[in-house]
N, C-alpha and C positions, 0 to 999 in steps of 0.2 A: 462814773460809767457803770462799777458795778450794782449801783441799785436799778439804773435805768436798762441796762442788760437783763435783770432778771435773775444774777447770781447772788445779790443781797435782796433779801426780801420779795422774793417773789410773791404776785397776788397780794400784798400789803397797799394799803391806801397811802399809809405813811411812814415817813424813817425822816432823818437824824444825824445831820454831820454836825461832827463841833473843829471850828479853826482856832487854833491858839495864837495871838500875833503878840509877836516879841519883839518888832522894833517899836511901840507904842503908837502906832500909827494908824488905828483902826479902821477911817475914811479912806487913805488909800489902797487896803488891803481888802477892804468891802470892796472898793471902785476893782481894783486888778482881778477879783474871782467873779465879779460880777461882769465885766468887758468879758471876760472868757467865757462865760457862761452863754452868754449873748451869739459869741461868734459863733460857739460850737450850739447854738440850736437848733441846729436842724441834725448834727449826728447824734443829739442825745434826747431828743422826739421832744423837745421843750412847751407847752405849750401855755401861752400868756407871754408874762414877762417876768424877769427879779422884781422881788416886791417886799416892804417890809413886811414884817406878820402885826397883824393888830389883833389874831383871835386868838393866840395862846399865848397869851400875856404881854406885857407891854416894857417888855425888855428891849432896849433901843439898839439890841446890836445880831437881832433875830430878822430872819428873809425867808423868804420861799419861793422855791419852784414850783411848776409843775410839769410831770412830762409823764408821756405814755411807755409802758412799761414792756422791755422786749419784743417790742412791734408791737404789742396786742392792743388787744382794745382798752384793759386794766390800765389805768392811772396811777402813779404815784406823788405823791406831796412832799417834797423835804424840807422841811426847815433847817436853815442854816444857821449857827447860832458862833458868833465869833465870841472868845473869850482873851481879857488882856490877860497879859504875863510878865509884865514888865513891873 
């Protein structure tokens, strides 16, 4: 919420969350942030849908969003990028 509010990165096109998943179970831990994602897209101005990233690289555990940023017109892109830990 804080990129999509405007208090990380405001006016940036793109940002950058990294998840760590520590029970080895990387498909259900994409499925549970992405179901969340979903639900809450309409409080966090979502617009499209979760999707893998194919354009900055072809790391199989990278996503993005996109959502409009602090109401405004400004966009932002996050890629989400899950790393194991196990």
């Amino acid at each position: 919420m804080r990129f999509v509010a405007g208090k990380y990165s405001p006016g940036h096109d793109w940002a950058a969350m990294l998840g760590f998943v520590i029970d080895g179970d990387h498909v259900g831990s994409t499925r549970l942030v992405s179901d969340y994602v979903g639900w809450t897209r309409r409080k966090t101005n979502m617009e499209g849908d979760w999707a893998p990233d194919r354009d900055c690289g072809l790391h199989e555990k990278l996503y993005r969003t996109c959502h409009r940023q602090g109401g405004r017109i400004s966009r932002i892109t996050i890629l989400n990028l899950f790393l194991p830990m196990n």
